[in-house]
C-alpha angles and dihedrals in degrees: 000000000000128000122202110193104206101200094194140331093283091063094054100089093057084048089053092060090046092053088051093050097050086049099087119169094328112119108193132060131181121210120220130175140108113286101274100039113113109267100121084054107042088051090048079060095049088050093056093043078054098061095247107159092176105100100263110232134184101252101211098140104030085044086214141038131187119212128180129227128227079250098065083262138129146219126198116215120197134184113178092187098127094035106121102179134014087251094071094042092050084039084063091052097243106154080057097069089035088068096038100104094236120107115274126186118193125212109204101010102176090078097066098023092130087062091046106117107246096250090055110152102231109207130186134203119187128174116250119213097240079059094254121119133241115213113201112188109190110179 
């Protein structure tokens, strides 16, 4: 388990890199955090840590976006907000970018958690009081 304290906004681009560093090889990471709570934009800063030079979006409505890294790569961004059964998620192909082989970080997780890949990152954001974030990263 790892923890990143981002102190203010100003601070989440160096989280970010600390985030990418502690990535390793994993693939798949799964969100989780109160509505509110910073996912969509720490994982903007990924993005950028990553090298995306798409402009990173919340995919709410299209429930995934691909964006490609200054390397020929690619990273996969859910958010599974509006699913409202496995079968649209699985409609949607899902499983199929999981295994792909290219990053994919996942936005409301809970509601496709039986599809995760078993080594799925879980990582947690939670609000502090003093309006910093915790990261907890959990393999």
């Amino acid at each position: 388990m790892a923890q990143i304290i981002i102190s203010s906004v100003d601070g989440i681009g160096s989280a970010a890199k600390q985030f990418v560093e502690l990535m390793g090889d994993r693939k798949v990471f799964a969100f989780y955090g109160k509505m509110g709570a910073g996912k969509t934009t720490f994982i903007k800063a990924i993005c950028e840590a990553l090298g995306v030079e798409d402009v990173v979006t919340s995919p709410t409505f299209a429930i995934v976006n691909e964006y490609k890294t200054r390397q020929e790569g690619t990273v996969f961004h859910f958010d599974f907000y509006r699913i409202k059964n496995l079968g649209e998620a699985c409609d949607i192909g899902c499983e199929e970018y999981f295994y792909s082989g290219s990053p994919c970080f996942i936005e409301w997780p809970e509601l496709v958690e039986p599809l995760l890949p078993e080594e799925t990152v879980s990582v947690r954001i939670e609000a502090d009081d003093d309006g910093s974030r915790t990261v907890t990263i959990t393999p």
